[in-house]
Every structure is written in C-alpha cells, then in structure tokens.
C-alpha positions as CSV (number, residue, x, y, z in Angstrom):
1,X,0.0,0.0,0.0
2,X,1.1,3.7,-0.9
3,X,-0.3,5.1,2.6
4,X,3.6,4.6,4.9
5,X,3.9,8.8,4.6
6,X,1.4,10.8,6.8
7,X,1.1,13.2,3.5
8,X,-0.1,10.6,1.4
9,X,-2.9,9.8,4.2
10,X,-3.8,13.3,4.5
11,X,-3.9,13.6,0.7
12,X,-6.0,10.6,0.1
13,X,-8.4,11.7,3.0
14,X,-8.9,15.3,1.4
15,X,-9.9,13.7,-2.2
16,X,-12.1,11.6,-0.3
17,X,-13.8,14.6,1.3
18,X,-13.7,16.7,-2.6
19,X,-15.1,13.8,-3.5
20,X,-17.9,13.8,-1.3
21,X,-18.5,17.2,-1.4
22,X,-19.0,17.5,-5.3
23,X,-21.1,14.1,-5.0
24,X,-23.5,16.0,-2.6
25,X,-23.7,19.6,-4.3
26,X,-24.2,17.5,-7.4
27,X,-27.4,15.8,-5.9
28,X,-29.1,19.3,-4.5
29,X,-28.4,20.8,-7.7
30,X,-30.4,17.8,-9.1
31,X,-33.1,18.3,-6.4
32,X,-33.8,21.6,-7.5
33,X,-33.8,21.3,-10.4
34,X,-36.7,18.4,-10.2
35,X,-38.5,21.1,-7.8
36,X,-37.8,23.8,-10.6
37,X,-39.1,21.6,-13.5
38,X,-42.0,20.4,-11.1
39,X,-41.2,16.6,-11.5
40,X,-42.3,14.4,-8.4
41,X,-40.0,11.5,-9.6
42,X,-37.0,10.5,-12.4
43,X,-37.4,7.5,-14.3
44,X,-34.2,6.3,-12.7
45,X,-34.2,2.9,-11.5
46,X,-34.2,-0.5,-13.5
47,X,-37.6,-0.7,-15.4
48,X,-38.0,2.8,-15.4
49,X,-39.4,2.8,-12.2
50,X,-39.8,6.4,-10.3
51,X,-37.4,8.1,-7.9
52,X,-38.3,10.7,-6.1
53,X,-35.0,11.4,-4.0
54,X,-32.2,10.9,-6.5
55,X,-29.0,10.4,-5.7
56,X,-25.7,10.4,-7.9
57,X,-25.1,6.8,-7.7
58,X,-28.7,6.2,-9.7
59,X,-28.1,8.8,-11.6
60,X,-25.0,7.9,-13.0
61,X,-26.6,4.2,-13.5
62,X,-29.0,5.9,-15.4
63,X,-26.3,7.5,-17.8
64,X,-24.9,4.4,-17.8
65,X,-27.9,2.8,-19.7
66,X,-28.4,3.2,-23.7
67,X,-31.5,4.3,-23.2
68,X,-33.7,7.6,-23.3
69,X,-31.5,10.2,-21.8
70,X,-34.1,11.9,-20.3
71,X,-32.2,11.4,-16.6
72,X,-30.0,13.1,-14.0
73,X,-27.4,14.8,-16.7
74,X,-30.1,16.2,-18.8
75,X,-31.6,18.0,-15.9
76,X,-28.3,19.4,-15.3
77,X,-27.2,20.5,-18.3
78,X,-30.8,23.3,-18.2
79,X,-30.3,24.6,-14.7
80,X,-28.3,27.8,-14.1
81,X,-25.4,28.0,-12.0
C-alpha cells in the first residue's frame, strides 16, 4: 500500500472529502432542479421505475444505460449556475 507517509494519508483523506463534497452539491443541484421543472419523480431505476430522491449513484446508472437520456445529466445541463 502507498499510505507509509502521513502526507499521502492526508492527501487521500482530502480527495475523499472533494469527492464527497462534489457528489452532494451535485445531488441538491439535481433536487432543485426536479422542484424547478416540477417533477415528483425521475425515471431512474431499473424498469423505469420512479425516484423521487435521486441520488448520484442512480443517476450515473441511469447515464450508464443506452436508453432515453431523459435522466439526472439532462436536468443538469438546463439549470443555471
């Protein structure tokens, strides 16, 4: 393992934290923009089932599939920063 130095365990503790943090400003911005758009629920999950509280790991499942792209990334490319 790589993690002997105290620098390297400091360094692989603050990408842990970036990471994280960019996972949960990713899933408000999501949120609001489902609250914007008025949605009650993505089509997210296997079968196109509904979810109302998205998160980034069904979200990125969702890109993930060849299907419609009407998911998580399309609602984030229309809201405004």
């Amino acid at each position: 393992m790589f993690l002997k130095d105290i620098g390297r365990i400091s360094g692989l503790l603050a990408v842990h934290f970036f990471v994280l943090l960019v996972q949960t400003l990713l899933e408000r911005e999501l949120r609001r923009a489902m609250i914007r758009e008025k949605l009650e629920s993505l089509p997210l999950y296997p079968e196109d089932r509904p979810c109302s509280r998205p998160t980034t790991i069904a979200s990125s499942r969702s890109s993930n599939r060849s299907s419609d792209m009407c998911s998580a990334s399309a609602m984030l490319s229309r809201s405004s920063w």
